[in-house]
MISE-241928 format. One record per atom (N, C-alpha, C): residue in one letter; x, y, z. Coordinates in steps of 0.05 Angstrom, whole numbers, plus 32768, in hexadecimal, padded with zeros to 4 digits. Example, Ala and Ser with C-alpha at 12.3 -4.5 7.8 and 13.67 -1.06 7.14 Angstrom:
<recs>
a81087F8E809C;a80F67FA6809C;a81087FBE809C;s81017FD3808E;s81117FEB808F;s81028001809D;
</recs>
This chain:
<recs>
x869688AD8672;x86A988AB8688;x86B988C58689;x86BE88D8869E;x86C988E786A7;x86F088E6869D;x86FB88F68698;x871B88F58698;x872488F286B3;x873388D686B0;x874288D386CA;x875D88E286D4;x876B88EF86C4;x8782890286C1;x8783891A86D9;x8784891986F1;x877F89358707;x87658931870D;x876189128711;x8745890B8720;x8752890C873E;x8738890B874D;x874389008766;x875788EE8772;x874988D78766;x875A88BA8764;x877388BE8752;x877688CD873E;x879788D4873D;x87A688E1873C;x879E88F18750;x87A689018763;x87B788F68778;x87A488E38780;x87AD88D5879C;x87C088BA8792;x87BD88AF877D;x87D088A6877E;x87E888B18773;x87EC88C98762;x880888CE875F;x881188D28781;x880688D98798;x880D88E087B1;x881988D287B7;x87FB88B187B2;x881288A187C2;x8827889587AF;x88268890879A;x883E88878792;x885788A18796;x885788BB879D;x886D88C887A9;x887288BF87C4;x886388C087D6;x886388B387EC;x8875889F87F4;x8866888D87DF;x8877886B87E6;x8898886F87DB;x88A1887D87C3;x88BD888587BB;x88D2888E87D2;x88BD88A487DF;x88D188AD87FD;x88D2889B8805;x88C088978815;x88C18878882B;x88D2886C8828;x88D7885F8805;x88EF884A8805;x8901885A87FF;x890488748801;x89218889880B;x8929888787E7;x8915887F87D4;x8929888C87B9;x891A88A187AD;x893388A8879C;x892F88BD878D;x891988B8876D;x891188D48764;x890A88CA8751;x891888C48738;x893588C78739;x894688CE8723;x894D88A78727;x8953889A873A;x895488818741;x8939886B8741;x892488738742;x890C88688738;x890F885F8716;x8910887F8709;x8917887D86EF;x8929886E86E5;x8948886F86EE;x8956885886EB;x894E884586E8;x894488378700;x8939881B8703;x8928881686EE;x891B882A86E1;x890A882686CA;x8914882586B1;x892A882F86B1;x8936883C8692;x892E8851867F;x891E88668694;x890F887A8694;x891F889986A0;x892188A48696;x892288C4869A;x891288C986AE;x892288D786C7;x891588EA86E1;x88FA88FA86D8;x88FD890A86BE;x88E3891B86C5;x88CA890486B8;x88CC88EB86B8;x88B788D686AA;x88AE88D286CB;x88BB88CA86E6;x88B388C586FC;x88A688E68700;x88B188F486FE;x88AB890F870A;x888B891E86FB;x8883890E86E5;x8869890F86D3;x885A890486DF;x886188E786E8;x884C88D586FA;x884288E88715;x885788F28727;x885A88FC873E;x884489188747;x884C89208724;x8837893E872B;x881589308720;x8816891F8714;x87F88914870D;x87F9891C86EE;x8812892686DF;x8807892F86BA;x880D890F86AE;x881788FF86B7;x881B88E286AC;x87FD88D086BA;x87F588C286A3;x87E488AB86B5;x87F1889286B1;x87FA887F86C0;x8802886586B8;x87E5884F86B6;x87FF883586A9;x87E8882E86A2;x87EF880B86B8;x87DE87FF86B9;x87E287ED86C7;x87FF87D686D9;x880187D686B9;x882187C186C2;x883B87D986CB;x883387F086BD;x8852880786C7;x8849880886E6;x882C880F86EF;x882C880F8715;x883487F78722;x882F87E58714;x883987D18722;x885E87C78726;x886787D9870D;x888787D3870A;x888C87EA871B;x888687F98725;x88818809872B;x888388048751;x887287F48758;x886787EB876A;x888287D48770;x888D87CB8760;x88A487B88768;x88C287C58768;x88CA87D6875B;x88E187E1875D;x88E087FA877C;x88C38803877E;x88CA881A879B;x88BF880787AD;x88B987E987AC;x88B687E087C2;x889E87EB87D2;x888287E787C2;x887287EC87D4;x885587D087CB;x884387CC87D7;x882787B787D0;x881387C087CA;x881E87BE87AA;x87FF87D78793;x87EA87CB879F;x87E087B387A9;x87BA87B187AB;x87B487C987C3;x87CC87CA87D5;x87C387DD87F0;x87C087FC87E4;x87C7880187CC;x87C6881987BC;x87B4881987A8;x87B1880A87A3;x87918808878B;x8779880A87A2;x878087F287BC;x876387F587CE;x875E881687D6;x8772882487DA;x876A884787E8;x8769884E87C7;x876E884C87B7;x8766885487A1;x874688548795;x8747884087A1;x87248837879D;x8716884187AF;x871B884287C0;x8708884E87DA;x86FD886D87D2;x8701888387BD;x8711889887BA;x86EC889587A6;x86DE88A287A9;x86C588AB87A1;x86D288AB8785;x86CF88AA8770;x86D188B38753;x86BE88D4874E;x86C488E48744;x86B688FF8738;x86AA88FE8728;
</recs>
């Protein structure tokens, strides 16, 4: 199996998880908060050098207020390399 780390697919999802942060108008220093996490830990995810792992996208997915399956489905759509 190929390194998923600055694959396509996560690529596109650090996007959209930047994406969805604007949308709901927060910051990443306030993401972190909500986590109990340090700004440059969101800002790792954001550029693609962090990979998360299941349950963090999904806490993830509930504190910026967005519906991870609609982000896993374009995730999946996304050819693998």
């Amino acid at each position: 199996m190929a390194k998923t780390l600055h694959s396509k697919r996560h690529r596109r999802l650090a996007e959209l998880l930047t994406e969805r942060r604007k949308q709901a108008g927060l910051t990443q220093a306030a993401v972190a908060r909500a986590l109990g996490r340090h700004q440059p830990f969101i800002a790792n995810i954001e550029n693609g050098d962090r990979r998360l792992d299941v349950v963090e996208f999904l806490v993830l997915a509930e504190i910026i207020g967005f519906d991870p399956y609609e982000v896993m489905r374009e995730i999946a759509s996304i050819k693998p390399e």
